[in-house]
N, C-alpha and C positions, 0 to 999 in steps of 0.2 A: 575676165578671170579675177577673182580677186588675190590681191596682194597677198605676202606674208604681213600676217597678223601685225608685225614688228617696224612694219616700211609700209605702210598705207600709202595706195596709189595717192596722187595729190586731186583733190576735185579740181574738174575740168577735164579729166582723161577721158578718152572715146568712151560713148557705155557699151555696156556686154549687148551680147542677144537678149530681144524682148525676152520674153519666154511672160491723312484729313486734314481737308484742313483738318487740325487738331481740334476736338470739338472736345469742352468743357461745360458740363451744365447745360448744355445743347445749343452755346455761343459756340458761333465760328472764331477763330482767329485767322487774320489773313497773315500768308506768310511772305516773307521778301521773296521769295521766286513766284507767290501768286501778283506779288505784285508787278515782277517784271513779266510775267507771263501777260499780264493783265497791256504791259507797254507794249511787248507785242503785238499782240489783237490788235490794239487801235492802229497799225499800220499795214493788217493783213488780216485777211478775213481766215478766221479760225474755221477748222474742221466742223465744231463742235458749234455752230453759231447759234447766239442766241441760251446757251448752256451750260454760260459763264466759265468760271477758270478750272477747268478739269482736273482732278489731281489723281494718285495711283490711289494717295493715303486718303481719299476721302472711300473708297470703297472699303477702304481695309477697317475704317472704322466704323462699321454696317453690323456688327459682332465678331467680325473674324480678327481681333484682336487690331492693336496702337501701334506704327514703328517705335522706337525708343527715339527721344532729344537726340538732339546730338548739337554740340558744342563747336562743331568745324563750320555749320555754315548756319546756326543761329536762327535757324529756320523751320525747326522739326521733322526736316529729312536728314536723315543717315544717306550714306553714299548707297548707290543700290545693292542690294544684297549678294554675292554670286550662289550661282549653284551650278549642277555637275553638269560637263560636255552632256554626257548619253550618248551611248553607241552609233550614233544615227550623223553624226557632225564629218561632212567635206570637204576639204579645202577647195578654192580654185571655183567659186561659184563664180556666176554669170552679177555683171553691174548691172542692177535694172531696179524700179521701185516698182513695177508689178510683176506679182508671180502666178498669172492669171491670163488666159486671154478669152475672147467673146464664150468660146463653146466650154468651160470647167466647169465641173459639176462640184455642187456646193454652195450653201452660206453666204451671198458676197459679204463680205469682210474690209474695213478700213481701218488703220493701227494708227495715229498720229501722235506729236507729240515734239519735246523738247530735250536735250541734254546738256545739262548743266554741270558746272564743277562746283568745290568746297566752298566759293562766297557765292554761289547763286546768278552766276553769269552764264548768259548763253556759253556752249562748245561749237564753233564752228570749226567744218572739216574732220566730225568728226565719222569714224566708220562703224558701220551697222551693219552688219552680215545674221541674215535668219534664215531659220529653215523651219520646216515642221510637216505633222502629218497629211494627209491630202482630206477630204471628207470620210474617207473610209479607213480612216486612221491608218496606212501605210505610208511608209517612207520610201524615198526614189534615190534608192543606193546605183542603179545602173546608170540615170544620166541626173540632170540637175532641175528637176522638177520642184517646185516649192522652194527654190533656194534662191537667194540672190541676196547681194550687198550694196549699201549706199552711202553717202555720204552726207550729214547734215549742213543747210545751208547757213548764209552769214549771220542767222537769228539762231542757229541751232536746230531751227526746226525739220523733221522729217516728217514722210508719209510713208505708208506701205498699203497696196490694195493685196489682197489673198482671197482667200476663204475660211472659213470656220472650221477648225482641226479636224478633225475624228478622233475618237475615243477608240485605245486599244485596251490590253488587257495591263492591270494593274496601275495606272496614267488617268489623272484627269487629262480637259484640255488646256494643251499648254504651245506657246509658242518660242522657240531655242530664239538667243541673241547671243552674238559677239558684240563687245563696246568697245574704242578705243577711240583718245583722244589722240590728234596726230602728235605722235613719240611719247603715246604715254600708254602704262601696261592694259592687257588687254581684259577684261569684266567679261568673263563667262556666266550668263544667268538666264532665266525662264519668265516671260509673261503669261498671268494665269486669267481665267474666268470668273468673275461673281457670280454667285448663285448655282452653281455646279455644285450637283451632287457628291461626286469623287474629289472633291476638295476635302471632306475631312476624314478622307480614306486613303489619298494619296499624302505617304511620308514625306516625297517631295516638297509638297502645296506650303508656300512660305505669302500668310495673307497679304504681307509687303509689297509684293508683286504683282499683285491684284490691278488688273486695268478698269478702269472707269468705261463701261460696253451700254450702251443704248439702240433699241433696234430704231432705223431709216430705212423707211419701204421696205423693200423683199428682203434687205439685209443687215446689219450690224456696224457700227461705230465705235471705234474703242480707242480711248487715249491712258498713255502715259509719259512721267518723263524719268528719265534719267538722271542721277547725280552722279558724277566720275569722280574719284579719289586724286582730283586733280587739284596743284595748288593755281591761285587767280591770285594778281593784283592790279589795282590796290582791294581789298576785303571789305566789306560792305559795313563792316564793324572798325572799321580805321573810324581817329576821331575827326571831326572836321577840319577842313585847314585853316590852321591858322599862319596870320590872319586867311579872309577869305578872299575868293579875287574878287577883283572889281568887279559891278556890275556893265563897265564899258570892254568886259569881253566879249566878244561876239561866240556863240553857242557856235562847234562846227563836228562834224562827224568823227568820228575816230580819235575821240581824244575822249582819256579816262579823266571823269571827275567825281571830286568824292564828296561827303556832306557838308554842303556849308560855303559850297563854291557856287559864284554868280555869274550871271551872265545874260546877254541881251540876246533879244532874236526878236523880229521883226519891229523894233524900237519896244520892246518893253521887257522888263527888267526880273529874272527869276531867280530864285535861289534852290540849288540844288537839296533833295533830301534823302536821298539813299546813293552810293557807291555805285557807277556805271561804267562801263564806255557805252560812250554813244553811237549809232548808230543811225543810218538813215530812217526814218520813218519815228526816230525817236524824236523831235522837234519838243521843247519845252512843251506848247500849247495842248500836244496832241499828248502827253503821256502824263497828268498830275500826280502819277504814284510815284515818280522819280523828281517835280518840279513843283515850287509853286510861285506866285506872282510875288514880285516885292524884292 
């Protein structure tokens, strides 16, 4: 069942029943969350492989309009946009990351993706509760069909298998989310479709929102990420430390380092370049957007 909005179960509780870059002149610019997105990857094979760093805003810059800057996380994402519940939203959904089993008719569908707060750091633990139309564009007000909530792991990442909306009357397709970082408010907003027609006839359709969707075999792939209106420290824009550490630290897990901070790992000597905590899979060698030698 899911939690109140406000108390998010803690991951690890039993699960429920199964059931733009900013392009300039047509340069990309890479941004601090494609770059940790990018650290990521090298220690876990992306949905998206082979497909490089997926972003919402690189769809949304295809003509359906640019997020705005934003100054919080120096990156060219805004926190994600909200928009409205819609009559269709109920509490007490099933924990499960599919909403789908062998025999559902429909689209197969795959949502993945990251959530991040204001300096561009993963969100772990954080909760994701969705719902949305079936193929035939009806909602399952009697039991908890298409609904289920989850929780993002220690990189932030999540996954969701479904299917592909239905179209009803006045509605592109769109898919409802809850956001919530653990104890922080909750981001009510919608993921949309590229290239849908009813995009620019639905009031709703906020190009922002726009998922990055690729067809795989008989069915669809679609990434986004989140930015929660959440504060992080230390901020990716902190200045280096001064002085910096040694390089006879040894690199270790779970400890935040900022720009300019040194450290050893496997006898050779790096110097930090963007604001992190570390994590497993993050090892100097393996992730040069956050390290380099020297």
């Amino acid at each position: 069942m899911t939690p109140p909005m406000d108390q998010p179960t803690p991951p690890g509780t039993p699960a429920g029943d199964p059931a733009p870059d900013e392009t300039t002149g047509g340069e990309r610019r890479i941004s601090r969350k494609g770059l940790l997105k990018a650290a990521i990857a090298a220690s876990a094979a992306p949905l998206l492989a082979g497909g490089g760093v997926a972003l919402a805003r690189d769809a949304a810059s295809s003509g359906d309009g640019l997020p705005a800057p934003t100054p919080a996380c120096d990156d060219g994402d805004d926190p994600t946009p909200p928009q409205m519940e819609g009559p269709y939203f109920k509490p007490d959904s099933p924990r499960r990351t599919s909403l789908v089993t062998a025999g559902t008719p429909g689209v197969p569908l795959t949502v993945s993706g990251y959530v991040f707060g204001r300096a561009c750091r993963p969100v772990a633990g954080a909760l994701l509760d969705f719902w949305q139309a079936d193929t035939n564009g009806a909602y399952d007000m009697a039991r908890y069909a298409f609904r289920g909530h989850q929780f993002t792991g220690p990189d932030g990442a999540f996954s969701l298998t479904t299917v592909v909306p239905g179209l009803y009357p006045g509605r592109t397709r769109h898919i409802h989310v809850k956001a919530q970082a653990p104890g922080g408010r909750v981001l009510t907003t919608q993921l949309y479709f590229p290239g849908e027609p009813r995009n620019n006839t639905d009031a709703l359709f906020d190009p922002r929102l726009l998922m990055n969707v690729r067809s795989a075999g008989n069915g669809r792939q679609g990434s986004f990420d989140f930015v929660l209106d959440v504060a992080q420290s230390p901020d990716p824009t902190d200045p280096p430390t001064d002085p910096p550490t040694e390089p006879g630290t040894s690199w270790s897990s779970g400890t935040s380092y900022r720009a300019g901070d040194r450290v050893t790992y496997g006898g050779v000597a790096y110097r930090c370049l963007q604001a992190h905590l570390a994590m497993p899979g993050w090892e100097p060698p393996k992730v040069p957007a956050l390290w380099e030698r020297g």
